[in-house]
PyMOL CGO cylinders between C-alpha atoms (Angstrom):
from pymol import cmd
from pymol.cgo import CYLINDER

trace = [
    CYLINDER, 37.12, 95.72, 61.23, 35.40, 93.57, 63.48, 0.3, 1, 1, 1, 1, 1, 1,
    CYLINDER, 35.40, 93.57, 63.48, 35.59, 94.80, 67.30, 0.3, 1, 1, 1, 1, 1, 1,
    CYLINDER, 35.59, 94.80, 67.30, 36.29, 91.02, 68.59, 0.3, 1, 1, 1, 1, 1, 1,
    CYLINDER, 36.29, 91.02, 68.59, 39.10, 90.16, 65.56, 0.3, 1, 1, 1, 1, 1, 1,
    CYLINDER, 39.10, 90.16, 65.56, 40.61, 93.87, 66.48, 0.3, 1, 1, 1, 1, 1, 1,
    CYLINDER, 40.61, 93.87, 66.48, 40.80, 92.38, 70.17, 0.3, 1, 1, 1, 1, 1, 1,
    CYLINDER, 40.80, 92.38, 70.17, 42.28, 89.23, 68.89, 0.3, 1, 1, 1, 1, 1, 1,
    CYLINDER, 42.28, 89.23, 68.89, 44.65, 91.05, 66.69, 0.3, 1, 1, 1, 1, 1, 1,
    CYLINDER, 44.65, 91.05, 66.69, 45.88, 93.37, 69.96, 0.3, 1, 1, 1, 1, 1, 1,
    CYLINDER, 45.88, 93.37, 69.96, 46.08, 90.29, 72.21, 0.3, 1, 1, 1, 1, 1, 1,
    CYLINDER, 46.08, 90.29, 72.21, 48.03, 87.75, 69.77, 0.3, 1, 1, 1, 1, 1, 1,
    CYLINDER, 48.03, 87.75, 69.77, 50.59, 91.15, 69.55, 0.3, 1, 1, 1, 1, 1, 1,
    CYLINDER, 50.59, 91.15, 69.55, 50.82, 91.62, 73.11, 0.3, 1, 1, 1, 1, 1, 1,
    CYLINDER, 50.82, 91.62, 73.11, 52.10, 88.03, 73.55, 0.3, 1, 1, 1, 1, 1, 1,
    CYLINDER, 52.10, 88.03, 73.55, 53.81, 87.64, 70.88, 0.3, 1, 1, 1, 1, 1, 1,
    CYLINDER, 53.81, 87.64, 70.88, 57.99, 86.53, 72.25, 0.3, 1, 1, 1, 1, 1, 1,
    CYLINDER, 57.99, 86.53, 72.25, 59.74, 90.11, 73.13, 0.3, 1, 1, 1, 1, 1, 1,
    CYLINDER, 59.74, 90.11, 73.13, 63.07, 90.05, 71.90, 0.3, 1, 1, 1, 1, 1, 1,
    CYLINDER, 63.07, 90.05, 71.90, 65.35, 90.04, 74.57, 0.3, 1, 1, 1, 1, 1, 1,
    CYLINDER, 65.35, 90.04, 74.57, 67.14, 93.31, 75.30, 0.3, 1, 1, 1, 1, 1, 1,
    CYLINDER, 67.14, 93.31, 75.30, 70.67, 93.17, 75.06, 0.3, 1, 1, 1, 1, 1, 1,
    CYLINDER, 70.67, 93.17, 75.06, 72.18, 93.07, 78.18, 0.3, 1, 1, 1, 1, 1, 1,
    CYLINDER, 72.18, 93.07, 78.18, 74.17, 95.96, 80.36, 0.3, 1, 1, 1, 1, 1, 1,
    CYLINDER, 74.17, 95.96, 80.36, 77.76, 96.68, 79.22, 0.3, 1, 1, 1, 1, 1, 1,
    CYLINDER, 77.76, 96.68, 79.22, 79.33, 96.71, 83.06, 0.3, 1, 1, 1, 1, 1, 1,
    CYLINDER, 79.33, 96.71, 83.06, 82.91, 96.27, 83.68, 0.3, 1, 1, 1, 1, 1, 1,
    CYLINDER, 82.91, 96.27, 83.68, 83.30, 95.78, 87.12, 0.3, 1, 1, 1, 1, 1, 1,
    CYLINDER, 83.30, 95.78, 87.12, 82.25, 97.24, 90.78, 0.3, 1, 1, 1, 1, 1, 1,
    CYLINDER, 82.25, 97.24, 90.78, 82.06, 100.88, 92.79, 0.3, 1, 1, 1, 1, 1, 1,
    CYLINDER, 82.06, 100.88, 92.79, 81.67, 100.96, 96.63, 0.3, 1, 1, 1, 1, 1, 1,
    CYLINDER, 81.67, 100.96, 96.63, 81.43, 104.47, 98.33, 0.3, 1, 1, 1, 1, 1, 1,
    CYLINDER, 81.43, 104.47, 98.33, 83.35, 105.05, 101.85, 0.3, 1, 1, 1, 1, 1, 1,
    CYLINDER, 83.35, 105.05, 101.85, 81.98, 106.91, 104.31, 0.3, 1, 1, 1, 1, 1, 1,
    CYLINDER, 81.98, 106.91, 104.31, 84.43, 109.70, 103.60, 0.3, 1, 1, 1, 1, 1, 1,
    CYLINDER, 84.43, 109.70, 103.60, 82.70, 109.74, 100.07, 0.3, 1, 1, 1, 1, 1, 1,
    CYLINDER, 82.70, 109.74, 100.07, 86.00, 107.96, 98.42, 0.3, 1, 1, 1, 1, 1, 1,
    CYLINDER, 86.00, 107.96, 98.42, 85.22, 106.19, 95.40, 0.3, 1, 1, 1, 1, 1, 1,
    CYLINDER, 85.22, 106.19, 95.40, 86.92, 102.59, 94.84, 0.3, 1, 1, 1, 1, 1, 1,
    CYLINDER, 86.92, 102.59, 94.84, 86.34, 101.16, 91.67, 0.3, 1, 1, 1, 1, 1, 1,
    CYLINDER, 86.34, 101.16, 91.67, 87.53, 97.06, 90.93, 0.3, 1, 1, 1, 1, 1, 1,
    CYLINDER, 87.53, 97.06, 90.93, 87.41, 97.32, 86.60, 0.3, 1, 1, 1, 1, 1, 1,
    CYLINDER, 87.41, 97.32, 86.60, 87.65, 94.20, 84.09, 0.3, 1, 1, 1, 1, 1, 1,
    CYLINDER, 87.65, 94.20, 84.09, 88.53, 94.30, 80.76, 0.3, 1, 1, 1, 1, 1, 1,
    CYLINDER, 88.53, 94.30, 80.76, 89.01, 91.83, 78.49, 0.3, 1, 1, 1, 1, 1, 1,
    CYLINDER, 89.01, 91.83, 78.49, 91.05, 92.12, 75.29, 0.3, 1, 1, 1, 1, 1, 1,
    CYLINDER, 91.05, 92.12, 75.29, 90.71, 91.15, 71.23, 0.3, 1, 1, 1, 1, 1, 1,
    CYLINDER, 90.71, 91.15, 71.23, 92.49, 87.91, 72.12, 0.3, 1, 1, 1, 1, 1, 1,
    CYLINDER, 92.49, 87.91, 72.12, 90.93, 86.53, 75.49, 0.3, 1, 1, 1, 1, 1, 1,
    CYLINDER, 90.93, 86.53, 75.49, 93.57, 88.41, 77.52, 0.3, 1, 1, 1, 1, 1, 1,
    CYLINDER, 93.57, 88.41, 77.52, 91.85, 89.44, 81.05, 0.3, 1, 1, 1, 1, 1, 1,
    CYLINDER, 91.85, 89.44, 81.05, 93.02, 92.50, 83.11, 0.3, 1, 1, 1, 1, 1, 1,
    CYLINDER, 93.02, 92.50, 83.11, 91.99, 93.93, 86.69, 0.3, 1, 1, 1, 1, 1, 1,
    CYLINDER, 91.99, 93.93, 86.69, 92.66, 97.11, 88.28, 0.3, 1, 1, 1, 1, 1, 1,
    CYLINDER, 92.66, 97.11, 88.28, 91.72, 99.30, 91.38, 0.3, 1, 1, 1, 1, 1, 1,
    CYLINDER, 91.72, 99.30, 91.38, 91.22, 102.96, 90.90, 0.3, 1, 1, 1, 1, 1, 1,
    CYLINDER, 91.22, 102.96, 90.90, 90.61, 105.01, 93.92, 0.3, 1, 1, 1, 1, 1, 1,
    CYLINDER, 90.61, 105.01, 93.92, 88.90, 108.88, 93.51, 0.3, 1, 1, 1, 1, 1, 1,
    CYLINDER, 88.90, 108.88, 93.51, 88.68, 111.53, 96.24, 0.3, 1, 1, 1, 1, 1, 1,
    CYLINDER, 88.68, 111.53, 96.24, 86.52, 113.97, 97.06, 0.3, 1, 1, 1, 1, 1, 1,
    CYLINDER, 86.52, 113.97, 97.06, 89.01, 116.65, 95.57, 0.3, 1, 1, 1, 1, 1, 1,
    CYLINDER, 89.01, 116.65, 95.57, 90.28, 114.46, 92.37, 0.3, 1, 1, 1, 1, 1, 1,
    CYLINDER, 90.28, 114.46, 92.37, 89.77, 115.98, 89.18, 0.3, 1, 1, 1, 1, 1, 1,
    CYLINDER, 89.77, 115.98, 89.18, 87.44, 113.12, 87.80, 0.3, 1, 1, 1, 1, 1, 1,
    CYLINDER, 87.44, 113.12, 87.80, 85.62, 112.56, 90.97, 0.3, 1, 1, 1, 1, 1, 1,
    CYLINDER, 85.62, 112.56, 90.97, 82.31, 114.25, 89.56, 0.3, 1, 1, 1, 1, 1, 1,
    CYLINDER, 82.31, 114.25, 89.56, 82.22, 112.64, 86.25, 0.3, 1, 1, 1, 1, 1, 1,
    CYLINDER, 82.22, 112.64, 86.25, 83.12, 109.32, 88.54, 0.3, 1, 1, 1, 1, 1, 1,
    CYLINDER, 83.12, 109.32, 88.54, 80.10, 110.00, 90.25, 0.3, 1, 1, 1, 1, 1, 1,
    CYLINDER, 80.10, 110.00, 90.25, 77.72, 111.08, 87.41, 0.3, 1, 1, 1, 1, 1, 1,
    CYLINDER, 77.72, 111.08, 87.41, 79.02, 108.09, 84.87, 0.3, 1, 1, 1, 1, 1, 1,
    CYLINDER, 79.02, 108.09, 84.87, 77.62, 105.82, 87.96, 0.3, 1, 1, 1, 1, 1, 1,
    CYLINDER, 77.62, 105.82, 87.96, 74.95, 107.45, 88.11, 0.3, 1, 1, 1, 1, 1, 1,
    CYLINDER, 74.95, 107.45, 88.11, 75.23, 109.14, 91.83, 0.3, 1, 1, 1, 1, 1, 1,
    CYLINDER, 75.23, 109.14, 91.83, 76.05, 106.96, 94.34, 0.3, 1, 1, 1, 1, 1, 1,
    CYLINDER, 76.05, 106.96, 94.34, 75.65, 107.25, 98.49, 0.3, 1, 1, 1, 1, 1, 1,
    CYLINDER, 75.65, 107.25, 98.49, 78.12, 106.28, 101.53, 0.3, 1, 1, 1, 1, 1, 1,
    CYLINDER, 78.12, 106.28, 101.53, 78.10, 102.82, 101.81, 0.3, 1, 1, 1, 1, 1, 1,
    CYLINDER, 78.10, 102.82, 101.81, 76.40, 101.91, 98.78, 0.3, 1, 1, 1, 1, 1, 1,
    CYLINDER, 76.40, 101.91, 98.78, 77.53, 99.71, 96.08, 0.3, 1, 1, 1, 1, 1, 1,
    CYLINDER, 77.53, 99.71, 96.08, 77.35, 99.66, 92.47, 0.3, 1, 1, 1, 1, 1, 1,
    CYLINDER, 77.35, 99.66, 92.47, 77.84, 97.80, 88.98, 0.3, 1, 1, 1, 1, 1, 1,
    CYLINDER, 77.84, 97.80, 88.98, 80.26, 100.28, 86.76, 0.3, 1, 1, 1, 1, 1, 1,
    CYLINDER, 80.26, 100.28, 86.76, 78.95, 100.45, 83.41, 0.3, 1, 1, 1, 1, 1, 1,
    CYLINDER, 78.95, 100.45, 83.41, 80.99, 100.87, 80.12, 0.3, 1, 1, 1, 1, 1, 1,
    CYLINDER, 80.99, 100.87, 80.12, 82.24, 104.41, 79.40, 0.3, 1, 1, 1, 1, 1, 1,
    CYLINDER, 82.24, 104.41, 79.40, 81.18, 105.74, 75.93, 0.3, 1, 1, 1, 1, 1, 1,
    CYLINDER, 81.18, 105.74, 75.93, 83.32, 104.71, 73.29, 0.3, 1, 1, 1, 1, 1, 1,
    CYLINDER, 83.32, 104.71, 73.29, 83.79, 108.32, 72.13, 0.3, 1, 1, 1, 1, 1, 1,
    CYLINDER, 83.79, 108.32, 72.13, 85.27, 109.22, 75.28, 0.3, 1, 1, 1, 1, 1, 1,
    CYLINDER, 85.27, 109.22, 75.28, 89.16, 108.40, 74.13, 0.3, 1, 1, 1, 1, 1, 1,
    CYLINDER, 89.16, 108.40, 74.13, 91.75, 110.98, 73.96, 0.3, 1, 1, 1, 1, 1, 1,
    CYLINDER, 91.75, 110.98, 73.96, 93.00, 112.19, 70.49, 0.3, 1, 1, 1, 1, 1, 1,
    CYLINDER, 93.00, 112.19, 70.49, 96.49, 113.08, 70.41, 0.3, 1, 1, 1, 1, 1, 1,
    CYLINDER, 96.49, 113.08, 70.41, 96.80, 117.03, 69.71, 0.3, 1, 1, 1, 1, 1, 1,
    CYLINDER, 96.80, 117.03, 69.71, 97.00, 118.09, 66.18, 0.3, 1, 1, 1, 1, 1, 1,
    CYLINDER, 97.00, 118.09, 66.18, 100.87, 118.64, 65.08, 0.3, 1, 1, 1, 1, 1, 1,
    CYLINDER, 100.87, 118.64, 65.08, 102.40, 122.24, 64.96, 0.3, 1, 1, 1, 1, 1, 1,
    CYLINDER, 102.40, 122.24, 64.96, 102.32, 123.47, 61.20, 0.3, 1, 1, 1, 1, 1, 1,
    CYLINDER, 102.32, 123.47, 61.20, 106.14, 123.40, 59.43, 0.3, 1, 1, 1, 1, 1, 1,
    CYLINDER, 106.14, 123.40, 59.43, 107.36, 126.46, 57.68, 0.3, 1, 1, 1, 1, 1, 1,
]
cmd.load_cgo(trace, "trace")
């Protein structure tokens, strides 16, 4: 092939329209205290339109405080933050039943 169609070829790709990437899944807003408290403000919105809001507050010494801090991707005093969208795969299965005799 030709050296200049080969560069004609390249640039015509290179500006061809991207397609836009799909936008973050975020569902609402972290700030960090001083004290290293996590506040999170969520959203949700539900199969119908519905709309609900809620605060959840983590300590330092709360169970879920590192995973808090890991799914957001590590966060600073003072700092804020989007909250993105937990994995899917991360709801809880009810235990298995007991086995009848």
């Amino acid at each position: 092939m030709r050296p200049d169609l080969l560069f004609a070829l390249l640039a015509m790709a290179a500006s061809a329209p991207k397609t836009p990437a799909e936008p973050p899944c975020i569902v609402g807003a972290a700030t960090m205290k001083e004290d290293g408290t996590i506040h999170m403000v969520l959203h949700a919105t539900g199969e119908h339109g519905e709309l609900g809001e809620g605060m959840v507050t983590y300590l330092p010494s709360d169970p879920q405080y590192k995973e808090t801090l890991a799914h957001l991707g590590g966060m600073k005093p003072g700092e804020n933050k989007a909250v993105p969208c937990w994995p899917e795969e991360k709801t809880v299965k009810p235990p298995a039943s007991p086995a009848r005799k």
